[in-house]
N, C-alpha and C positions, 0 to 999 in steps of 0.2 A: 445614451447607452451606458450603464452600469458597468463598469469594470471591475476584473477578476480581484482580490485581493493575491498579490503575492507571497502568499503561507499556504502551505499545504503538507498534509500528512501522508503518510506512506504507511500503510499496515499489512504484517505480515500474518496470513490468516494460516495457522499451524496447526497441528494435533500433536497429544504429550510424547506422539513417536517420533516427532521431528520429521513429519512429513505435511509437506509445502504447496499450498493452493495457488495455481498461476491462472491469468485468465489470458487469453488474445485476445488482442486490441482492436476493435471492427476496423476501427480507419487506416489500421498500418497492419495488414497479415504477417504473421511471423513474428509478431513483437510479441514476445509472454511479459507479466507482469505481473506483481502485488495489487491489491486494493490500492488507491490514489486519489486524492481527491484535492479542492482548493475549500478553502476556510473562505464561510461565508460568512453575511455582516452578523446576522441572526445567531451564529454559533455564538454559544457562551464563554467554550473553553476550546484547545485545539483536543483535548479528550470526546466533547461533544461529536467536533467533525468527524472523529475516527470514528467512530459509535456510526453517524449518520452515512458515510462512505461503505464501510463494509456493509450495511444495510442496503443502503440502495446499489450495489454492485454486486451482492451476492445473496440478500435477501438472509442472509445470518444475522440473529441477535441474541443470541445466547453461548455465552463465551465470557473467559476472563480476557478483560484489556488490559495491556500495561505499558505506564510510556517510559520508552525508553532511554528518555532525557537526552536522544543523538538530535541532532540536528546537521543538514547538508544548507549549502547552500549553490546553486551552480546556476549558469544561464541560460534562460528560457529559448528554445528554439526560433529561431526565424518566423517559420509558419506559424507559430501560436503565439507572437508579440501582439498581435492585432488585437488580440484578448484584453488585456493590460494596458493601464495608462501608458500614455506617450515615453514618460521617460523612463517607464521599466525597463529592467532587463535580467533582472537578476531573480530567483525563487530561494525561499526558506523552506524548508522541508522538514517535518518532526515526523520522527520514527516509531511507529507503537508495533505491540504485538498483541495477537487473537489468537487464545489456545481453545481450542473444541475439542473435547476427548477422541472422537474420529471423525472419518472423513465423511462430511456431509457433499450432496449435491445442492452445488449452488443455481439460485436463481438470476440469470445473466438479465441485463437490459442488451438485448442484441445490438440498440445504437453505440453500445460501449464495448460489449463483448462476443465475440460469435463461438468458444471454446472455452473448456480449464480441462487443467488436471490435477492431479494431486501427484504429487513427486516427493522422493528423499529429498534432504535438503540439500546435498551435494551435487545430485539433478538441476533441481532448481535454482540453484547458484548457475549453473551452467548455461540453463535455456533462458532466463533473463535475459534483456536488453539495455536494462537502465543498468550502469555502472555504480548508484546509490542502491538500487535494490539487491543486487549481487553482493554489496557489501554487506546489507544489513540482513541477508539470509547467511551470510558466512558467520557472522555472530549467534544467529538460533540456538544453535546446542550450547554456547557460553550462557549468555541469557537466560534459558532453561534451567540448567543446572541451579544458577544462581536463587532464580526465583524458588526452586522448590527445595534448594540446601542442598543439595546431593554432588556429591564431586567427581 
């Protein structure tokens, strides 16, 4: 069995309104999230995987990416250690952002996702479950600004 590598990205897929794509989680109803995904051997860069995750979670690929240079670190669930070598326990997490000028309909992998929406980001901050992803949409509008100058 092949194990997970422990790095994974988090992408916040945006438009320049600062309005926030969430998808639900098929295996946990009720969880909203970001794009997410784990860094595989074949990625070249963790820029790659973000490119390859919001692709195959939402079937977007035209967008600017940008990394955000954050990184989380925090401990991998119970349920999903089995994933992971023996003596994991812990995930790295890098932060990117995906601005689309508006709001596209995503194309879900239903064994991933069964909904989205598209929400302000102060929605979205709120209907999250990951306490990383809550953060890193509390930053959007700073980020934003930064990236396109404007204050």
């Amino acid at each position: 069995m092949a194990y997970k590598i422990p790095e994974s990205v988090l992408v916040i897929v945006h438009t320049s309104a600062l309005e926030v794509l969430l998808m639900e989680r098929a295996a946990q109803p009720g969880f909203w999230q970001s794009v997410t995904g784990a860094r595989e051997a074949d990625d070249p860069d963790l820029a790659a995987t973000a490119r390859r995750e919001v692709r195959e979670e939402t079937g977007l690929s035209f967008g600017t990416l940008t990394d955000w240079r954050l990184t989380n670190r925090y401990e991998i669930w119970p349920q999903w250690r089995s994933r992971y070598a023996p003596e994991v326990t812990h995930n790295v997490e890098h932060v990117f952002g995906f601005q689309i000028e508006q709001r596209m309909v995503a194309t879900l992998d239903p064994a991933e996702h069964t909904a989205q929406l598209w929400l302000p980001w102060q929605e979205a901050m709120e209907k999250t479950f990951s306490p990383t992803n809550r953060d890193a949409i509390w930053q959007l509008p700073r980020r934003v600004r930064a990236q396109t100058g404007t204050v």
